[in-house]
C-alpha positions in Angstrom: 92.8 159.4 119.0 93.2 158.9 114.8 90.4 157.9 113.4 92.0 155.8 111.0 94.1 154.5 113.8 90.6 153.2 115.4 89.7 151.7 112.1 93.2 149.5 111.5 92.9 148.7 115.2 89.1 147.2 114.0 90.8 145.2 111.3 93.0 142.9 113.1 96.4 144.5 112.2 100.4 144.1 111.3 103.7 142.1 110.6 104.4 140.4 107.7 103.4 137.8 105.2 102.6 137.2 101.7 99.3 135.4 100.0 98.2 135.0 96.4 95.1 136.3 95.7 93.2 136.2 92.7 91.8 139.6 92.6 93.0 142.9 93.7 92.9 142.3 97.9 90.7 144.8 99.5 92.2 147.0 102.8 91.0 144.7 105.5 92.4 141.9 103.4 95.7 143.9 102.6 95.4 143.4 106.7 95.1 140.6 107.6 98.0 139.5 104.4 100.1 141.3 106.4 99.3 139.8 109.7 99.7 136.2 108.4 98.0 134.6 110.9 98.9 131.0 109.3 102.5 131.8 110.5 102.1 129.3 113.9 100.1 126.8 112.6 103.2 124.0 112.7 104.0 121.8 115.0 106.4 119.0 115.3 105.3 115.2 114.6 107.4 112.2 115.3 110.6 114.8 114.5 109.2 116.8 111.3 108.0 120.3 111.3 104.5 119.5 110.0 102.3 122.9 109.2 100.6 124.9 107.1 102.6 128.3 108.0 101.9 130.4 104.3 98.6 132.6 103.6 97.7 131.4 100.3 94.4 133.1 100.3 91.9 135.1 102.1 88.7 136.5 101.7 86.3 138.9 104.0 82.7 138.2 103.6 81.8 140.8 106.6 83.8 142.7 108.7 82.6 145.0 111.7 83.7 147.1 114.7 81.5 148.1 117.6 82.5 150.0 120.4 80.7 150.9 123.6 82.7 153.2 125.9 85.7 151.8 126.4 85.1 148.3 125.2 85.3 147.5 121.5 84.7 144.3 119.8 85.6 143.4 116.0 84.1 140.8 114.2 85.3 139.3 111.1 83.6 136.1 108.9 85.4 135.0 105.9 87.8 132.4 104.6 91.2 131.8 104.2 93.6 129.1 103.2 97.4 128.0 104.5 99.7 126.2 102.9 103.3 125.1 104.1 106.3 126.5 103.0 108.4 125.8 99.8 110.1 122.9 100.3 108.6 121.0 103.7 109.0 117.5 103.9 106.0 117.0 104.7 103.8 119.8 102.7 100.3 120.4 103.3 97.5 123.1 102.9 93.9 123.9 105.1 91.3 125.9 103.7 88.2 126.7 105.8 85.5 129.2 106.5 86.7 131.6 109.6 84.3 133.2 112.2 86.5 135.6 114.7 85.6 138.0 117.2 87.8 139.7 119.4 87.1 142.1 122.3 89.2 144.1 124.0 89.1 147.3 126.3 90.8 150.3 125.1 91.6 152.3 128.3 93.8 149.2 129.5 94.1 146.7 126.1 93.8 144.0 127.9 92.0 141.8 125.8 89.1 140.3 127.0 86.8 137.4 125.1 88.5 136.4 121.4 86.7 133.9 119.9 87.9 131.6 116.6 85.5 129.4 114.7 86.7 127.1 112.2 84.3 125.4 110.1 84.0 123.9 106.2 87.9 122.7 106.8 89.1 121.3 103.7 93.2 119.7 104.7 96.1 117.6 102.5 98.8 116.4 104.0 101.2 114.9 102.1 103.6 111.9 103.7 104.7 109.4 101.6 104.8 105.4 102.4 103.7 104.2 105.7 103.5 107.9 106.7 100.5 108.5 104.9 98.4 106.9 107.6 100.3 109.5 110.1 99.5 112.1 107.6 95.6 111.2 107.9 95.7 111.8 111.4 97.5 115.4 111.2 94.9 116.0 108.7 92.7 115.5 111.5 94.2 117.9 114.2 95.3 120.3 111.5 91.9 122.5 111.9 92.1 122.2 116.2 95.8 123.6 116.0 94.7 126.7 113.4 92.3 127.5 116.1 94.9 129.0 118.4 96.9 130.1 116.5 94.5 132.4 114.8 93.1 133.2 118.4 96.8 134.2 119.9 97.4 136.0 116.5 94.2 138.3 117.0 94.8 138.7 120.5 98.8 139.5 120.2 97.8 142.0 117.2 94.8 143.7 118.9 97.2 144.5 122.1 99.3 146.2 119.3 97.2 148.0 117.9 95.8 149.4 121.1 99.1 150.2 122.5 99.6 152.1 119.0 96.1 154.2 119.9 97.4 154.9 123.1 100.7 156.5 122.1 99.0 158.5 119.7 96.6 160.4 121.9 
Protein backbone atom coordinates (compact mmCIF):
# COMPACT_ATOMS: atom_id res chain seq x y z
CA UNK A 1 0.00 0.00 0.00
CA UNK A 2 1.15 3.90 -0.88
CA UNK A 3 1.57 5.79 1.87
CA UNK A 4 0.29 8.75 0.41
CA UNK A 5 -2.48 6.74 -1.05
CA UNK A 6 -3.45 6.02 2.83
CA UNK A 7 -3.17 9.65 3.55
CA UNK A 8 -5.71 11.01 0.59
CA UNK A 9 -7.91 8.10 1.55
CA UNK A 10 -7.80 9.97 5.29
CA UNK A 11 -8.88 13.22 3.70
CA UNK A 12 -12.15 12.51 2.28
CA UNK A 13 -11.16 12.49 -1.43
CA UNK A 14 -12.09 13.28 -5.37
CA UNK A 15 -14.35 14.64 -8.27
CA UNK A 16 -14.84 18.01 -9.02
CA UNK A 17 -15.87 21.44 -7.91
CA UNK A 18 -14.76 24.80 -7.49
CA UNK A 19 -14.78 27.29 -4.17
CA UNK A 20 -13.44 30.69 -3.53
CA UNK A 21 -11.22 30.89 -0.83
CA UNK A 22 -9.58 33.73 0.64
CA UNK A 23 -6.27 32.43 1.24
CA UNK A 24 -4.15 29.89 -0.37
CA UNK A 25 -6.37 26.36 0.39
CA UNK A 26 -4.31 23.93 2.28
CA UNK A 27 -4.06 19.94 0.80
CA UNK A 28 -6.90 18.60 2.79
CA UNK A 29 -8.87 21.65 1.69
CA UNK A 30 -7.60 21.34 -1.99
CA UNK A 31 -9.68 17.88 -1.06
CA UNK A 32 -12.34 18.33 -0.03
CA UNK A 33 -12.69 21.52 -3.06
CA UNK A 34 -12.47 18.85 -5.25
CA UNK A 35 -15.00 16.60 -3.62
CA UNK A 36 -17.65 19.34 -3.57
CA UNK A 37 -19.72 17.89 -1.18
CA UNK A 38 -22.47 20.84 -1.57
CA UNK A 39 -23.10 19.27 -5.04
CA UNK A 40 -26.63 17.33 -3.71
CA UNK A 41 -27.79 19.63 -1.37
CA UNK A 42 -31.00 20.65 -3.82
CA UNK A 43 -34.12 19.53 -3.85
CA UNK A 44 -37.25 20.42 -5.59
CA UNK A 45 -40.09 22.68 -3.87
CA UNK A 46 -43.44 23.33 -5.16
CA UNK A 47 -41.59 22.79 -8.90
CA UNK A 48 -38.15 24.84 -8.45
CA UNK A 49 -34.86 23.31 -7.98
CA UNK A 50 -34.11 25.03 -4.60
CA UNK A 51 -30.37 24.31 -3.28
CA UNK A 52 -27.29 25.38 -2.30
CA UNK A 53 -25.17 23.03 -4.76
CA UNK A 54 -21.65 25.48 -5.04
CA UNK A 55 -18.53 25.29 -2.42
CA UNK A 56 -18.04 28.76 -1.76
CA UNK A 57 -15.78 28.17 1.15
CA UNK A 58 -14.12 25.82 3.37
CA UNK A 59 -12.01 25.72 6.15
CA UNK A 60 -10.29 22.65 8.29
CA UNK A 61 -9.81 23.47 11.86
CA UNK A 62 -8.53 19.67 12.63
CA UNK A 63 -8.21 16.90 10.66
CA UNK A 64 -7.17 13.24 11.78
CA UNK A 65 -6.84 9.57 10.68
CA UNK A 66 -6.66 6.62 13.01
CA UNK A 67 -6.42 3.27 12.08
CA UNK A 68 -6.54 0.05 14.07
CA UNK A 69 -5.91 -3.08 12.00
CA UNK A 70 -8.11 -3.09 9.44
CA UNK A 71 -10.49 -0.48 10.56
CA UNK A 72 -9.74 3.22 9.96
CA UNK A 73 -11.69 6.18 10.95
CA UNK A 74 -11.11 9.94 9.82
CA UNK A 75 -12.31 12.80 11.48
CA UNK A 76 -12.63 16.17 10.18
CA UNK A 77 -14.07 19.59 12.17
CA UNK A 78 -14.19 22.71 10.24
CA UNK A 79 -16.51 24.90 8.23
CA UNK A 80 -17.73 25.33 4.98
CA UNK A 81 -20.27 27.37 3.08
CA UNK A 82 -22.73 26.54 -0.18
CA UNK A 83 -24.16 28.67 -2.23
CA UNK A 84 -26.51 27.95 -5.33
CA UNK A 85 -25.56 28.16 -8.69
CA UNK A 86 -25.30 31.25 -11.03
CA UNK A 87 -28.52 31.98 -12.08
CA UNK A 88 -31.21 29.90 -9.71
CA UNK A 89 -34.51 31.18 -9.43
CA UNK A 90 -34.51 30.80 -6.26
CA UNK A 91 -30.71 31.46 -4.93
CA UNK A 92 -29.55 30.83 -1.61
CA UNK A 93 -26.38 30.10 0.50
CA UNK A 94 -25.74 27.96 4.09
CA UNK A 95 -22.76 28.41 6.04
CA UNK A 96 -22.15 26.26 9.13
CA UNK A 97 -19.61 24.63 11.36
CA UNK A 98 -19.03 20.80 10.20
CA UNK A 99 -18.14 17.89 12.59
CA UNK A 100 -17.65 14.50 10.31
CA UNK A 101 -16.36 11.18 11.00
CA UNK A 102 -16.26 8.40 8.82
CA UNK A 103 -15.24 4.80 9.47
CA UNK A 104 -14.70 2.26 7.31
CA UNK A 105 -12.83 -1.18 7.06
CA UNK A 106 -10.15 -1.48 4.60
CA UNK A 107 -9.91 -5.26 3.88
CA UNK A 108 -13.61 -5.04 2.54
CA UNK A 109 -14.45 -0.93 2.26
CA UNK A 110 -17.54 -1.38 3.40
CA UNK A 111 -18.10 1.60 5.30
CA UNK A 112 -19.21 1.28 8.54
CA UNK A 113 -20.47 4.35 11.11
CA UNK A 114 -20.16 8.03 9.07
CA UNK A 115 -21.33 10.48 11.14
CA UNK A 116 -22.30 14.43 9.97
CA UNK A 117 -22.86 17.26 12.49
CA UNK A 118 -24.12 20.42 11.43
CA UNK A 119 -24.15 23.19 13.87
CA UNK A 120 -23.80 27.37 13.84
CA UNK A 121 -26.03 27.13 10.40
CA UNK A 122 -26.27 30.45 9.07
CA UNK A 123 -29.02 30.12 5.61
CA UNK A 124 -30.67 32.89 2.90
CA UNK A 125 -33.01 31.95 0.75
CA UNK A 126 -34.11 34.20 -1.56
CA UNK A 127 -37.94 34.03 -3.04
CA UNK A 128 -39.54 36.96 -3.89
CA UNK A 129 -43.42 37.96 -3.11
CA UNK A 130 -45.63 35.55 -1.36
CA UNK A 131 -42.72 33.06 -1.79
CA UNK A 132 -40.70 34.50 0.76
CA UNK A 133 -42.75 32.83 3.48
CA UNK A 134 -41.94 29.47 1.55
CA UNK A 135 -38.47 30.62 1.38
CA UNK A 136 -38.37 30.87 5.36
CA UNK A 137 -39.39 27.49 5.67
CA UNK A 138 -36.61 25.97 3.21
CA UNK A 139 -34.38 28.07 5.25
CA UNK A 140 -35.41 25.85 7.89
CA UNK A 141 -34.78 22.29 6.32
CA UNK A 142 -31.87 23.66 4.34
CA UNK A 143 -29.26 22.46 7.24
CA UNK A 144 -31.35 18.77 7.80
CA UNK A 145 -30.99 18.18 3.90
CA UNK A 146 -26.83 19.21 3.97
CA UNK A 147 -26.68 16.50 6.48
CA UNK A 148 -26.98 13.62 3.94
CA UNK A 149 -25.76 14.85 1.54
CA UNK A 150 -22.39 15.48 3.19
CA UNK A 151 -22.84 11.89 4.88
CA UNK A 152 -23.53 9.96 1.28
CA UNK A 153 -20.69 12.21 -0.06
CA UNK A 154 -18.03 10.95 2.63
CA UNK A 155 -19.37 7.55 2.42
CA UNK A 156 -19.50 7.31 -1.66
CA UNK A 157 -15.74 9.01 -1.64
CA UNK A 158 -14.22 6.84 1.22
CA UNK A 159 -15.54 3.50 -0.86
CA UNK A 160 -13.30 5.18 -3.61
CA UNK A 161 -10.66 5.71 -2.09
CA UNK A 162 -10.45 2.34 -0.55
CA UNK A 163 -11.11 0.57 -3.79
CA UNK A 164 -8.09 2.87 -5.09
CA UNK A 165 -5.77 1.35 -2.07
CA UNK A 166 -6.84 -1.91 -3.01
CA UNK A 167 -5.83 -1.82 -6.64
CA UNK A 168 -2.63 -0.47 -5.76
CA UNK A 169 -1.35 -3.21 -3.51
Amino acid sequence: MRPYCLALFGLFIVTSGAAQQDATPTAIESLIIDANPCASASTDLMGMAVGVDQLRSISVERASVVIEGDIMTSNLIGSLACESSAGAVAPGFVSAAIDAEVVIDLSTCIVGETSVTINNAVVEIDMPGLMGAVGELFEEQLPLLLEPALRRSLSERAVTACKQLEADR
